[in-house]
Structures are given as structure tokens and as C-alpha cells.
MIKEGU-362574 format. One line per 2 residues: number of its first residue (from 1); their letters; for each residue x, y negated, z of C-alpha. Coordinates in steps of 0.001 Angstrom, whole numbers, padded with zeros to 6 digits. Layout:
N
NUM) a) X:Y:Z  ...
This chain:
665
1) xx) 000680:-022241:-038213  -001145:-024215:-035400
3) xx) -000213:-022324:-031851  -003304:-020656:-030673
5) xx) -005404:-022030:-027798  -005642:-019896:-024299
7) xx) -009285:-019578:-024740  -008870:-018008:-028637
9) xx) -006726:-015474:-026633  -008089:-014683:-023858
11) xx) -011618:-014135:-026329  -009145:-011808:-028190
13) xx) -007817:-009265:-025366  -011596:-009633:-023799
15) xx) -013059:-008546:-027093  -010042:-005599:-027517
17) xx) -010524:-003991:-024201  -014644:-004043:-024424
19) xx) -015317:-006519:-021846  -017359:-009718:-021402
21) xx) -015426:-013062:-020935  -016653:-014427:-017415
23) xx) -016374:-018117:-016214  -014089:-016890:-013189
25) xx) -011680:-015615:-015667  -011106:-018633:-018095
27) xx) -010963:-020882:-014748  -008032:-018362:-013651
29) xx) -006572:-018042:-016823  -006231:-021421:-017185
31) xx) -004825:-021835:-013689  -002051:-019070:-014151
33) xx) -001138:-020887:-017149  -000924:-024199:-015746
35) xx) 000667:-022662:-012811  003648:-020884:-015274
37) xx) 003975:-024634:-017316  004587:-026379:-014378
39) xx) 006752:-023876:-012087  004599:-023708:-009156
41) xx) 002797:-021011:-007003  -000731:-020438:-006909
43) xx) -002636:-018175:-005166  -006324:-017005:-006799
45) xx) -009096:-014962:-005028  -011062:-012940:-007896
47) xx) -013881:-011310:-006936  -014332:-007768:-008040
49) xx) -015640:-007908:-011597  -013898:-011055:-013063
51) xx) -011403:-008990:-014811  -008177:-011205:-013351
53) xx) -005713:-008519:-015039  -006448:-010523:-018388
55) xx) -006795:-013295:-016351  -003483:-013649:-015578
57) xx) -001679:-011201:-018398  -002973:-013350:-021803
59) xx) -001606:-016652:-020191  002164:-014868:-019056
61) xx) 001969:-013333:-022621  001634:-016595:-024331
63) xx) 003889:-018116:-022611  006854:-015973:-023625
65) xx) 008977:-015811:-020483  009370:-012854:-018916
67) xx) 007027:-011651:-016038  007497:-009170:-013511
69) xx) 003465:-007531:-012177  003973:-006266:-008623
71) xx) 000946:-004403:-007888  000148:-001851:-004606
73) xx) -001803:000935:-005803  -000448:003747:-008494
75) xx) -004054:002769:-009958  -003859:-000359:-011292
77) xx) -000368:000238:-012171  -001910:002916:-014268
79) xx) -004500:000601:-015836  -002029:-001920:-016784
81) xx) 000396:-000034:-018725  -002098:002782:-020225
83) xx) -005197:000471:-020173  -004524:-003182:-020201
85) xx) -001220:-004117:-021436  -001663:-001729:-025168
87) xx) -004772:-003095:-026292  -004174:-006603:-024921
89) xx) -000786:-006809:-026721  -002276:-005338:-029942
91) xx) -004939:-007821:-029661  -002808:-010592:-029255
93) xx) 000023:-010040:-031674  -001805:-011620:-034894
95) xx) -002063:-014639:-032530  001105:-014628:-031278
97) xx) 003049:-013479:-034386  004714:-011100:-031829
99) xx) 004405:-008005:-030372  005730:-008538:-026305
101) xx) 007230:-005854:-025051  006117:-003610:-021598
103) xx) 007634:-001474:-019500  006913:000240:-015870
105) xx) 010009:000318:-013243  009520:001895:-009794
107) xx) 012277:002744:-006865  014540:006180:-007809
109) xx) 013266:008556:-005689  009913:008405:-007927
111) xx) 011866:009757:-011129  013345:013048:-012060
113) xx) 017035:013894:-011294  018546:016047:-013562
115) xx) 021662:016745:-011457  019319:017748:-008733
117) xx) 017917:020037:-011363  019807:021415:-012730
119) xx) 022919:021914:-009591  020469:022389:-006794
121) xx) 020373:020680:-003833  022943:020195:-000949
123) xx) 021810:021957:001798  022589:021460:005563
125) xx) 024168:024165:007127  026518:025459:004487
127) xx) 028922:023875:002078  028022:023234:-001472
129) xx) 024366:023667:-003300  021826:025945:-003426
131) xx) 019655:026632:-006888  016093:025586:-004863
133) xx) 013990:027579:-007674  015916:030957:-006101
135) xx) 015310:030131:-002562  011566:029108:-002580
137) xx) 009574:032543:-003090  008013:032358:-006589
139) xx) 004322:033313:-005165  004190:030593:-002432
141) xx) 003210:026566:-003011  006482:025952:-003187
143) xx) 007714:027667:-005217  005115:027314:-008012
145) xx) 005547:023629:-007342  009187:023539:-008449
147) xx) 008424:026422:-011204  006139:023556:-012701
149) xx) 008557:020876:-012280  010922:022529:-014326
151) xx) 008903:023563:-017569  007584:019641:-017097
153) xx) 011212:018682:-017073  011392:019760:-020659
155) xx) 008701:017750:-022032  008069:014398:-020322
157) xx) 009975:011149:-021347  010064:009200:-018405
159) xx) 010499:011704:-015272  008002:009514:-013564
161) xx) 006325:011749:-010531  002932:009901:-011790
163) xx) 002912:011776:-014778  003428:015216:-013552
165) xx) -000151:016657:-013258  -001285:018212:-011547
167) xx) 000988:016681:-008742  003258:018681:-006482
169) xx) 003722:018533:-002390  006547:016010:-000998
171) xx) 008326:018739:-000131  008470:020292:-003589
173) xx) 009250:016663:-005368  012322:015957:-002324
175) xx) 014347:019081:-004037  014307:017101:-007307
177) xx) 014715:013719:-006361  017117:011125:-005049
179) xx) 017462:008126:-003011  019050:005283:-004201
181) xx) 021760:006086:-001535  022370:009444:-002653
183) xx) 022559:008420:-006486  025680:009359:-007416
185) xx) 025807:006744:-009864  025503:007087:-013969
187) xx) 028711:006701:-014252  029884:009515:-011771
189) xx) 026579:012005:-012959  027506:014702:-015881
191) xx) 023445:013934:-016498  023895:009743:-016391
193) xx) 023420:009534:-020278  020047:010970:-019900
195) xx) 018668:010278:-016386  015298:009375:-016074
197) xx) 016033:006313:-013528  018705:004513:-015699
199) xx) 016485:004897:-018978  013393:002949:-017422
201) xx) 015789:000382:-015876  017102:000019:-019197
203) xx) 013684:-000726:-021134  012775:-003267:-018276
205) xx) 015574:-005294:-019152  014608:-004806:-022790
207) xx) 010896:-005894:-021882  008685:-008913:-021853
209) xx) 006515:-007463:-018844  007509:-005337:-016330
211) xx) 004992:-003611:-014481  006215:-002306:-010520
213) xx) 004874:-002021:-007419  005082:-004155:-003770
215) xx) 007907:-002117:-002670  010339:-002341:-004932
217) xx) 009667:-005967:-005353  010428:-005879:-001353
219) xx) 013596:-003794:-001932  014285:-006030:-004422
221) xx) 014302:-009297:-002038  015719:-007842:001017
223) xx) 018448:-006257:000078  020049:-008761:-002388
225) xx) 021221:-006370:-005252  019026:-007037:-007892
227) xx) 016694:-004291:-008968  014340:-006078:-010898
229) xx) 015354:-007465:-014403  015367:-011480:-014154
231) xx) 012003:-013391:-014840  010843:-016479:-014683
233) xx) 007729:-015456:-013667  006325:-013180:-010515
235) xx) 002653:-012033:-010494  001686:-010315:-007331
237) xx) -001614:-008769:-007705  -003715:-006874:-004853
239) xx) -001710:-009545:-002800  -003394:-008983:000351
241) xx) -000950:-006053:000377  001996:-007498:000302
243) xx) 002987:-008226:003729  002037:-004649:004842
245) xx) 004149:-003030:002389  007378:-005778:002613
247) xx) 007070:-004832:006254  007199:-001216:005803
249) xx) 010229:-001439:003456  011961:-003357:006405
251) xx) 010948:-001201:009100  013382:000969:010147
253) xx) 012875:004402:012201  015199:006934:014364
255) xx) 014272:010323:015139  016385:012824:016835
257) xx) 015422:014768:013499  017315:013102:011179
259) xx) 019848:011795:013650  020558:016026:013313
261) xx) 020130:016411:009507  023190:013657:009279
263) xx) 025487:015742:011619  024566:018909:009445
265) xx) 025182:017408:006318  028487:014887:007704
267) xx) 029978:018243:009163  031898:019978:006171
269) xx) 032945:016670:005316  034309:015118:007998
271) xx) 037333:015973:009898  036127:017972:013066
273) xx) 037276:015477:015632  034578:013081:013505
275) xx) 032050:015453:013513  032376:016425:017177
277) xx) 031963:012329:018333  028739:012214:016333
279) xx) 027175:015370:017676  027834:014502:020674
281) xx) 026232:011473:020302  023418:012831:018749
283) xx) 022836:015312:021630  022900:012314:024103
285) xx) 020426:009990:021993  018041:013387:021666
287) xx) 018030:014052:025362  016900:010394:025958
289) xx) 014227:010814:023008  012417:013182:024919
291) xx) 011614:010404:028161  008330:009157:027907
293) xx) 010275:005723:027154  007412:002723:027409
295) xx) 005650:001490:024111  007426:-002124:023401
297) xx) 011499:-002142:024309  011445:-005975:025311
299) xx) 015259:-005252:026413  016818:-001749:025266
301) xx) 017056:000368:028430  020623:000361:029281
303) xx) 021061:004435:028914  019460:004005:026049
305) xx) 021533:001273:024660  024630:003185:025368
307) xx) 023357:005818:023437  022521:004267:020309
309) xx) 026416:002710:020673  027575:005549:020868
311) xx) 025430:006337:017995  026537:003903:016174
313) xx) 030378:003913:016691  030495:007770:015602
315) xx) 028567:007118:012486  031549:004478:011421
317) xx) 034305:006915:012184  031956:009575:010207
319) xx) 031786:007939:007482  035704:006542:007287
321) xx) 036353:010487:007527  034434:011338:004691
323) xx) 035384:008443:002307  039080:010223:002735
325) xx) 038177:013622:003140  038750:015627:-000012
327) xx) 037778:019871:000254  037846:021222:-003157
329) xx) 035922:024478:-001714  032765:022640:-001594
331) xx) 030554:022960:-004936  029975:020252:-006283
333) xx) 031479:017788:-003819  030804:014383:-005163
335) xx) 027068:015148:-004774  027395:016864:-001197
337) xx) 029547:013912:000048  026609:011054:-001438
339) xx) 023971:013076:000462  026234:013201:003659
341) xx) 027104:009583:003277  023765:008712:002799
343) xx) 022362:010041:005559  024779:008993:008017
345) xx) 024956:005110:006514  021184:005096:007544
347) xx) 021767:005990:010893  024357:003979:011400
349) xx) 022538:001112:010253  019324:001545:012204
351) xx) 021154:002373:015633  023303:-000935:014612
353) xx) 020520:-003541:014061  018991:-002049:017432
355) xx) 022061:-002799:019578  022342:-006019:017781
357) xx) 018972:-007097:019608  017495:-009772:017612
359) xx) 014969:-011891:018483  013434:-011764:014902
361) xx) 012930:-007886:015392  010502:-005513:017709
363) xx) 011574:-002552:018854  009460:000500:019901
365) xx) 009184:003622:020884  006299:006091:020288
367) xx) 005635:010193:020120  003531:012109:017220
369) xx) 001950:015057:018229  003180:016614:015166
371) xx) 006440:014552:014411  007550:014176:017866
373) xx) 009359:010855:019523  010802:007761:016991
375) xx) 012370:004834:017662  011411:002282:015233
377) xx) 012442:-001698:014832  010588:-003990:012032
379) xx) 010805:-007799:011883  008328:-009863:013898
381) xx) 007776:-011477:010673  008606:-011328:006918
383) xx) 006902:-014785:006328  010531:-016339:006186
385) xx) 012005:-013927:003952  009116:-014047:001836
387) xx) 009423:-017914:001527  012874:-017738:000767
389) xx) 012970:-014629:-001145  010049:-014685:-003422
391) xx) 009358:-018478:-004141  012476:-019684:-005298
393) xx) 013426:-020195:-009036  010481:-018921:-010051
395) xx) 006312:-019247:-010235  004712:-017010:-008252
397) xx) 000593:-016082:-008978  -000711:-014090:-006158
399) xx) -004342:-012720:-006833  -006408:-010418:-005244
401) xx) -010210:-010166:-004576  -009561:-011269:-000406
403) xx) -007092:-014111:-000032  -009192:-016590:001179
405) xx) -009907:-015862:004800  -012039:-018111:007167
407) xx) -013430:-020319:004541  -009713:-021085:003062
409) xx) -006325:-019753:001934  -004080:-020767:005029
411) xx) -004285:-017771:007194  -003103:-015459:004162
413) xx) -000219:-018389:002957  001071:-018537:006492
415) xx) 001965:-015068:006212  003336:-015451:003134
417) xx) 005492:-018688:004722  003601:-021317:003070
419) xx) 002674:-024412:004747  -000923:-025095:004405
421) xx) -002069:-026226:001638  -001227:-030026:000574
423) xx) 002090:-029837:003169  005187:-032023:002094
425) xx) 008303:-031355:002430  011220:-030795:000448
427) xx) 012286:-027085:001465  008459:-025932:001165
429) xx) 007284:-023788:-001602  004200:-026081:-003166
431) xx) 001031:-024341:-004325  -002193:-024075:-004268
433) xx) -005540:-022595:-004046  -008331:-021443:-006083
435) xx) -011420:-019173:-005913  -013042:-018550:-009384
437) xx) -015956:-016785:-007689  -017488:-013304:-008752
439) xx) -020041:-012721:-011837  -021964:-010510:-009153
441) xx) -024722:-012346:-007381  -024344:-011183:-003959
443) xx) -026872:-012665:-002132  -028813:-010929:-004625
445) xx) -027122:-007659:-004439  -026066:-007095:-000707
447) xx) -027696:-007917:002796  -024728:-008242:005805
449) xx) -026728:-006542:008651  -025286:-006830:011926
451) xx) -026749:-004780:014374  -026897:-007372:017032
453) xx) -028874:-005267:020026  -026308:-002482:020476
455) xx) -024179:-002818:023009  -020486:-004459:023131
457) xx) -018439:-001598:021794  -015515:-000628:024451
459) xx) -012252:001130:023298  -013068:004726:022975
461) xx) -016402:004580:024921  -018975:006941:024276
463) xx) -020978:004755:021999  -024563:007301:021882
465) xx) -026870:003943:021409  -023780:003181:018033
467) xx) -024676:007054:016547  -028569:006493:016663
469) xx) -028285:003669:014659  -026016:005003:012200
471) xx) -028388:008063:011968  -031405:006067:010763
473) xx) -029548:003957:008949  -028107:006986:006628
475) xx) -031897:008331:007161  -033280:005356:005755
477) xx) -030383:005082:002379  -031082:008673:001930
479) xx) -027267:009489:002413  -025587:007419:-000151
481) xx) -023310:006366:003001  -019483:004917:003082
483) xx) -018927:005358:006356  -015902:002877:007667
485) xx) -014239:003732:010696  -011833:001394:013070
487) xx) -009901:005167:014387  -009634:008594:012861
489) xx) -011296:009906:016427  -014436:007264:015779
491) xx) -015053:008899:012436  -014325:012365:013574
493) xx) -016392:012184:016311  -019331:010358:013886
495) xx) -019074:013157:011605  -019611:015973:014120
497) xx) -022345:014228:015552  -024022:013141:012522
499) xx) -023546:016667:010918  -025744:018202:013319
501) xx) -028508:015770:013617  -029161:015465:010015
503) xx) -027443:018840:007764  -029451:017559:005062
505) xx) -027183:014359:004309  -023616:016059:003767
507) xx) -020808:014354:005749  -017178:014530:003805
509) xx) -013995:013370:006409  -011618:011473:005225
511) xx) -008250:014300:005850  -010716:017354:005363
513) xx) -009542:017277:001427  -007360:015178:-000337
515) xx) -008723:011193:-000923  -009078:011837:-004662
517) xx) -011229:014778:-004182  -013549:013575:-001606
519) xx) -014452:010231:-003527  -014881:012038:-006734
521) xx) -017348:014597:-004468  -019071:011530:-002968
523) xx) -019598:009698:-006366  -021262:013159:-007866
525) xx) -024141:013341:-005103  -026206:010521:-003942
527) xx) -027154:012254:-000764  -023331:012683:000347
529) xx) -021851:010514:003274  -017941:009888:002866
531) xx) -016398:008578:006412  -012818:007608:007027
533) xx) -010307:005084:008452  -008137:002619:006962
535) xx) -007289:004268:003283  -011390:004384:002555
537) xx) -011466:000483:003731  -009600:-000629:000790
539) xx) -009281:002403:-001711  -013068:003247:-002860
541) xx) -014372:002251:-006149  -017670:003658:-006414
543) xx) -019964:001707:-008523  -023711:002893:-008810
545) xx) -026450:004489:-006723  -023722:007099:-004815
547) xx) -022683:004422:-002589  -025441:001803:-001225
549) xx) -024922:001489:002420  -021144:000400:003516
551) xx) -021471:001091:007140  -018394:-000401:009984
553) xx) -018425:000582:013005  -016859:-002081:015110
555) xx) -014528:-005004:013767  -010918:-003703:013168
557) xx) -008869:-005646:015063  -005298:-003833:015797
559) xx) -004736:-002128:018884  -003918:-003959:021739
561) xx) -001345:-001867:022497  -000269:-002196:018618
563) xx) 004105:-002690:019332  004219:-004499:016472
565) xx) 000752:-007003:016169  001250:-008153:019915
567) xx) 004574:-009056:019500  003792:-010984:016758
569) xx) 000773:-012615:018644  002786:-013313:021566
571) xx) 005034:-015099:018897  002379:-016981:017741
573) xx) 000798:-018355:021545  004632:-019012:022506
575) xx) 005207:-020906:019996  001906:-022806:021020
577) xx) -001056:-021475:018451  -003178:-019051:018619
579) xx) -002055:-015802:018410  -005405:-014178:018689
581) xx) -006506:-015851:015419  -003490:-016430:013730
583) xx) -002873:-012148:013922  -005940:-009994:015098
585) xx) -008758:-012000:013719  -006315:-012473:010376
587) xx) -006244:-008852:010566  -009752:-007629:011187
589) xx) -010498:-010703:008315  -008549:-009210:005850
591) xx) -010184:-005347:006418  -013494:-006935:006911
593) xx) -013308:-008655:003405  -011854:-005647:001488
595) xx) -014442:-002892:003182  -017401:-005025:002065
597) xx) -016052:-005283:-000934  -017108:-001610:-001509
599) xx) -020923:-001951:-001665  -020770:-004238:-004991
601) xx) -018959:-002894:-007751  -020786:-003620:-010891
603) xx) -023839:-005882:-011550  -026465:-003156:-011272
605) xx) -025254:-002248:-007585  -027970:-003100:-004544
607) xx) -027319:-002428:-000940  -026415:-002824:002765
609) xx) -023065:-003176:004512  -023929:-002874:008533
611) xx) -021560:-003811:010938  -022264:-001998:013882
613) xx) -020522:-004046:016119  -022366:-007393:018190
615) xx) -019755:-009457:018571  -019949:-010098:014545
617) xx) -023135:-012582:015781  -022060:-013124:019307
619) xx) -018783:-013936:019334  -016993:-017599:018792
621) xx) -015203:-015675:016262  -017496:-014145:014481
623) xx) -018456:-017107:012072  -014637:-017335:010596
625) xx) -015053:-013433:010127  -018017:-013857:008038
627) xx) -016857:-016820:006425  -014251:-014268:005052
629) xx) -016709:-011603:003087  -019082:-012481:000017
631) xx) -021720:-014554:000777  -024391:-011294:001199
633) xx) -027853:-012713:002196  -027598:-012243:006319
635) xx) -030141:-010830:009390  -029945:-009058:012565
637) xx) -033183:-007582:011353  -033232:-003929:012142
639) xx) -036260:-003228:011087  -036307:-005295:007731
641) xx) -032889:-003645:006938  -034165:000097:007348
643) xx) -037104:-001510:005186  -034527:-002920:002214
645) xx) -032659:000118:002746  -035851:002397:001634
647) xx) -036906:000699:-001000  -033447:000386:-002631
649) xx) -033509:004305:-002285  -036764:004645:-003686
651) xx) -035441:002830:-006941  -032209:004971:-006985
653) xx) -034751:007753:-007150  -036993:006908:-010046
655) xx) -034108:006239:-011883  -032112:009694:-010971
657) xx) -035735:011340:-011757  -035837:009865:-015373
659) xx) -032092:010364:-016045  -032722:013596:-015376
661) xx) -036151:014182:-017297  -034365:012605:-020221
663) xx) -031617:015089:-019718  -033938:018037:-020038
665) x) -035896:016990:-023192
């Protein structure tokens, strides 16, 4: 039997899951698969629309090596294993003359533990466990959270916290989870024959695809015991993610909170001259956690530094007291002891790689008005790790609908730790570039309005002149507003404001109900306004008449007092570039792209996205920040755009009129 082409496939899987085969799609199907032959990298922007999960799945499929999809959001994640991956499989086995194999694998803490369970959870102050379903009142949210847990213990197959709905509180799912750390290990657990974790480890080693998500591919990298099953191939989709979330996995955080939960849990365990030394300790490193320490630690204060020694040195002789500590009285021991350890090893480790001062890490300090004072430390870059981590022995895809920034891919491989594009060199990763478009016509579809005559917006000025325009804009759409917000105080204060000038155009706040509820609220009525910060910028898919005017209201570069984007643009202008670009204007690219990205999600869509911010037409900068959103047809035209804006709401109002006229016959 002759093997089948990629193009007879990919028809195939479009045809199965009821979609169109686009010319962006073949071009990066055929890339991916080239890519995979060859054992190189490639990175592909796909605009929204091209449908680049068959894009890249048909071409891994036929292949036959194994591929691990990394994706960021629990939604796609969703759509590949429930959506994508059945019918395209199905599709493709007559082809194939096999049926690959698919499997989702996420970090522990997301699954069901049946010890927890079913023995209850070690507590702090007293030895042993407590049964969690006795202590939380049956009547409260608690309590009917873990009620719910337990009769969905009995049915689901997989444990996964994803398929529990409705969903419980973090609270609620922290009673019945664990930590890698405080696993104790199938071996060790009187439930490690069943437990949820091992069994989906166990079918991605059986599997052809395995489907995860950013941060255990991160986890997976950094800490150098394999989680993931070996593969051939990576495929990093929603890529533009990645470096946020392998930085988060690396971050690590000390608050005088958990410093205490360790010396609860370490003190039935350890010998009381241990136990003593670290609460000591802990008292000292609390008492300089309430200074108003300053943002950036360039060099650890020297009280402070003796602190987190001391810190440090008790958590070692904690945790050689436990490992030969036996007390039979305890219930349960094995399980109190992993918590205990657990807890401890992580503040030993964070208060050790502080001391240690690198020069790869930053260090800061900052207070929550509701979590109080943290001491955190994250890399100044992952871009090495990444290079070494993630591109060797293997081809890499990354995809996502915002990679090229600027007019090219650089900016998002230098963060990556590729050299630009075309570089030599034997220890570089090679790759390349491609951007297989969008079937949307946006110059069609979308104006870019930047509203050139306000004034230069100052960090948190009163901007009145800012709130008149965004009035008649809203005025002019007839609601039907995505309101995009550089702070949570900008789009507070915008939604106060706006909510008494104009009561007839409901405004829903990001925060005011949960994200899921407020974009299902704003799809429902065109008149709605939804605004919100940095979630709504990248997590709104609302195709159709509901969402026609994307407005920002100033260009989201990071805070300049941001611990943790100066450093790294100091880096940059030390090391003789320019930080500036190379970080904020990367930055404020990368949102730029993905909030614009809103207005257009299907081929019927029409609108506005209005930046509300000058220096978008003023600035020397300002052409490599367009250059980095779809090519929308652009004016400074405020009277043409409230013009456009009208007549695009007209439309959406015939048609709403005969929808519902049709309706009612």
C-alpha cells in the first residue's frame, strides 16, 4: 500500500472535525513536517483561524515518533484531547493503518490522592491526621466542596481536578491533593496501585501523544528528573507563554507564613533542640519581614542575610532530625513526616539560593495588602536554560498566533536563547521562521485607531480628556466594548466612571465574578462592556457582534519599578543593547499583539481596536509596536472612527432585529 501523502491527511482530519482546509495550514503542516524529518526547530505564527492544532498534529501523527504538546491554557488542552486528537486519530487511522495512541499528563497536585482521602490530612499543630470532611461544617463552602469531592471520587477515572464540575475553591482541592514533595511515593502508599497520578503517568508512557501544559514541561527541564515520557518530538503551542510560565516555575518565594507552617509541621518530628534552632530562626527572619525593606535587593542587607543563614542552617539540622526521628504515636507517620519534610526542604532551599547570591538571579522584596511581605528570587533569564534544556535531542515546533514581533521572529527567539535567525555556530540551536498568515482579511475587518490628540498618558494621572473618549467611543459601538486595561486601578476607576455617565451600556469588571462567568455574560448581550487587566488581554474568545470595539488604554509596558523587568533591562544595556527594546517594548509587543487579536475571531467579525494612548503614532517606537499586530487598515481619524464604529453597529442591529423576528415566527 503506497504511504499516504500529508495533504490526503491533513484533507482527512480537516474533513473529520468539520472544518475548511486553509492555505496557512498546509504551508504549516508542511513545515512541521519538514521540521520533524530533518530534526530542527521551527517556530510558526498562525493567525487566529488557520486551525494550526491540525496543522501541526496530522504531520507528528504521520510521522510515528512520539510527541509531547505543551500548551498554556486548560482550554486548548481540553480541545485537544476531547476535540482534536479523537476525531483526528479516527480520521486518520484508515490512512495510517494505525490507531496512535493519546494521553493527557499534568504536575501531581492536579490529581486526586486517595491517601489524602481517605486518611485525612496532616495538620499543623497536633500530631497525626485529621478526617477534613469532619472538621469543615457540612453547610459552609467548604464543606460542600469536599462533600462533592468525595461522591466524585467514586466515579471519575482519571482524578484530574479539570473534570470535577462544577469546580471546587483551592482551599477545598489542597485537603485532597499532594505535591510532588509530599508524595509519599507508590511504592510507600497503601493506595499506590490505584492512584490517580501514577495511572496517567503510566498511559503517557504507553502513548503516541502526550498532551501537558508549559509548566510541567518547565518542571520537567529544570529540575532534571524526568517527568515527561521520552519523545523525539516537542510541540509548544500558545508559545508566547512560555517564558512567563518557565519563569514562574523557577521563581521562588519566602513568606514569614510558610516559614511558620514548616516549624508547625517539623515540630513533632524533630528532636526539640531542632525544632527550637528553626523557630528561632523563623522568629528572627519574621521580625525583619515586617521592615519596609526596598523593592530590588542588589546586595542582601546584612541583617537580613544573617537571617536567612540562620534560616537556612536550621532547616538542614531539621531535616537530618526528622530523617532519624521515629515516634510511633503519630498516626500515620510516613505521611506526617513527607508533609514536614516537604515543607521544610522548600525553605531551606529558597533561603539557600538567596545567600548563595547569584548573579543570574534577582532578588526582591514586596508587601500584599492581603498576603502581607515576600521575599522572592527568579532568574534574570531562562533564555539559557531554555536553549539548553528544550532544544537538544529533539525538534522543537513553537506556534502561536504572536511570535513574530517587530516585523520578525528575533525578539521572541532571543528569549527563547536562539540566535537570530540564519546565526552559525556549532553550540546554537538552528531554526527558523515562518508566518502562514490568517484566512481573515484584516484590513477588511478591523481599523487600528489611535487616538493621537489625547494627551501623553502619565503613571496614574488623572486621565479625564482618556474617559471622554472612551465614553463616545462605547457610545458610538453601542456597548459591544472589551475594555483592556494596563492596571486593575485604570479599569476600576474606568468602570466607575463610565457606569455613571452612560447606565445604559452595562460595565462587567474583570474580579467582580469569576472570568468564565463574565465572558459568557458579555458574549449574551451586545450592549455589555467587559473591562479588565492582563487575563482579558489574552484569554477572550468572543467571536460575533458582542465584541466589536477592543479598546487599550495606554501601551503595557511593565512597571518601571517592575524587580524583575528592570533587572533584566539593566542586563540587557550592560551588556551593551538595548534594554528598553530588547524587554519593555518586547513586552508591551507581545500584549499589544495578543489584545488585538480579540476583535477578529471569525470571518464575519467587523470592528475597531483603539489605543488610547499617543505615543502609538508619536513615538520612535511606535512603528515596531505596530509592526507587531495584524495589518488592520490604520487612522488617527476620530471622527471617521466614531463614523465606522456606527455603521458597524447599525449592521449588528438589522441583523439582531431579523434573528429575532425569525425567532418569533
Amino acid at each position: 500500500m503506497t504511504k499516504p501523502s500529508l495533504p490526503e491527511l491533513l484533507h482527512a482530519a480537516v474533513t473529520a472535525v468539520g472544518g475548511t482546509e486553509r492555505p496557512g495550514q498546509v504551508a504549516m503542516a508542511e513545515a512541521v513536517a519538514e521540521a520533524i524529518d530533518d530534526g530542527s526547530h521551527l517556530l510558526v505564527q498562525a493567525g487566529t483561524g488557520t486551525g494550526k492544532s491540525l496543522g501541526y498534529l496530522v504531520p507528528a501523527l504521520a510521522h510515528g515518533e512520539r510527541v509531547v504538546v505543551a500548551t498554556a491554557t486548560l482550554a486548548l488542552q481540553r480541545q485537544l484531547v476531547e476535540r482534536d486528537l479523537p476525531r483526528t486519530v479516527e480520521s486518520l487511522h484508515p490512512l495510517l493503518r494505525r490507531r496512535p495512541e493519546f494521553a493527557m499528563l499534568k504536575g501531581r497536585s492536579n490529581y486526586l490522592c486517595l491517601h489524602r482521602l481517605h486518611e485525612g490530612v496532616p495538620q499543623d499543630e497536633e500530631d497525626g491526621l485529621f478526617d477534613q470532611f469532619e472538621a469543615a461544617a457540612p453547610t459552609s463552602k467548604l464543606g460542600q466542596d469536599l462533600l462533592r469531592v468525595r461522591d466524585w471520587a467514586d466515579e471519575t477515572e482519571t482524578g484530574d481536578r479539570d473534570n470535577l464540575t462544577p469546580g471546587v475553591s483551592d482551599r477545598a482541592w489542597a485537603q485532597v491533593s499532594v505535591s510532588s514533595r509530599e508524595c509519599l511515593g507508590a511504592s510507600k502508599c497503601a493506595y499506590g496501585a490505584e492512584c490517580f497520578a501514577e495511572m496517567a503517568r503510566e498511559r503517557a508512557k504507553l502513548a503516541d501523544v502526550v498532551v501537558t501544559n508549559h509548566a510541567l514541561l518547565a518542571i520537567d527541564a529544570i529540575e532534571g528528573a524526568p517527568v515527561l515520557p521520552q519523545h523525539e518530538v516537542l510541540i509548544v503551542d500558545e508559545a508566547h507563554e512560555l517564558v512567563s510560565r518557565v519563569t514562574g516555575v523557577a521563581t521562588g518565594e519566602l513568606t514569614p507564613g510558610q516559614v511558620n507552617r514548616a516549624v508547625r509541621r517539623a515540630a513533632k518530628l524533630a528532636n526539640e533542640k531542632a525544632a527550637d534552632q528553626l523557630q528561632t530562626a523563623a522568629e528572627g527572619f519574621e521580625r525583619l519581614m515586617e521592615l519596609a525593606l526596598p523593592g530590588r535587593l542588589e546586595e542582601i542587607p546584612e541583617d537580613l542575610g544573617y537571617a536567612l543563614m540562620a534560616l537556612r542552617d536550621a532547616c538542614r539540622t531539621v531535616i537530618s532530625a526528622i530523617g532519624t526521628t521515629r515516634d510511633k504515636s503519630v498516626q500515620d507517620e510516613d505521611a506526617v513526616r513527607k508533609q514536614a519534610l516537604a515543607a521544610v526542604e522548600n525553605v531551606h532551599d529558597v533561603a539557600e539560593r538567596i545567600t548563595n547570591g547569584s548573579e543570574w538571579d534577582v532578588v526582591w522584596y514586596e508587601r500584599h495588602d492581603r498576603f502581607g511581605a515576600s521575599l522572592r528570587v527568579a532568574p534574570m533569564s531562562v533564555s539559557g536554560l531554555l536553549r539548553e534544556k528544550l532544544f537538544a535531542d529533539r525538534s522543537v515546533v513553537l506556534t502561536s498566533a504572536t511570535l513574530k514581533l517587530g516585523g520578525d521572529f528575533n525578539g521572541v527567539g532571543a528569549s527563547l536563547g536562539l540566535a537570530p535567525e540564519g546565526t552559525e555556530g556549532d553550540d546554537l540551536p538552528q531554526w527558523k521562521g515562518i508566518d502562514v498568515g490568517s484566512p481573515f482579511d484584516y484590513r477588511k475587518q478591523g481599523i487600528l485607531y489611535v487616538a493621537k490628540h489625547l494627551a501623553r498618558p502619565a503613571r496614574d494621572g488623572d486621565r479625564a480628556d482618556m474617559l471622554d473618549e472612551l465614553t463616545e467611543l462605547i457610545q458610538a459601538a453601542g456597548g459591544r466594548t472589551l475594555g483592556l486595561f494596563s492596571s486593575m486601578r485604570g479599569a476600576q476607576l474606568a468602570a466607575e466612571e463610565l457606569r455613571a455617565r452612560i447606565p445604559e451600556f452595562p460595565i462587567l469588571l474583570q474580579g467582580e465574578e469569576t472570568l468564565g462567568e463574565l465572558i459568557k455574560n458579555f458574549a449574551a448581550d451586545p450592549k455589555t462592556c467587559l473591562f479588565g487587566t492582563l487575563s482579558l488581554w489574552q484569554g477572550v474568545d468572543v467571536p460575533g457582534p458582542s465584541c466589536q470595539l477592543v479598546v487599550m488604554d495606554k501601551i503595557p509596558f511593565p512597571r518601571p519599578d517592575d524587580p524583575l523587568m528592570s533587572a533584566r533591562q539593566k542586563a540587557v544595556e550592560d551588556a551593551g543593547g538595548n534594554g528598553f527594546m530588547a524587554v519593555a517594548a518586547t513586552h508591551a509587543a507581545l500584549l499589544m499583539a495578543q489584545g488585538a487579536g480579540r476583535l477578529v475571531r471569525a470571518s464575519g467579525d467587523r470592528g475597531v481596536v483603539a489605543v488610547l494612548d499617543q505615543r502609538l503614532a508619536t513615538a520612535r517606537y511606535g512603528g515596531y509596536l505596530k509592526a507587531s499586530l495584524p495589518d488592520f487598515w490604520y487612522t488617527t481619524d476620530r471622527n471617521q472612527v466614531r463614523k465606522s464604529l456606527a455603521a458597524i453597529d447599525a449592521v449588528a442591529k438589522q441583523a439582531e432585529a431579523a434573528e429575532q423576528a425569525e425567532a418569533a415566527q
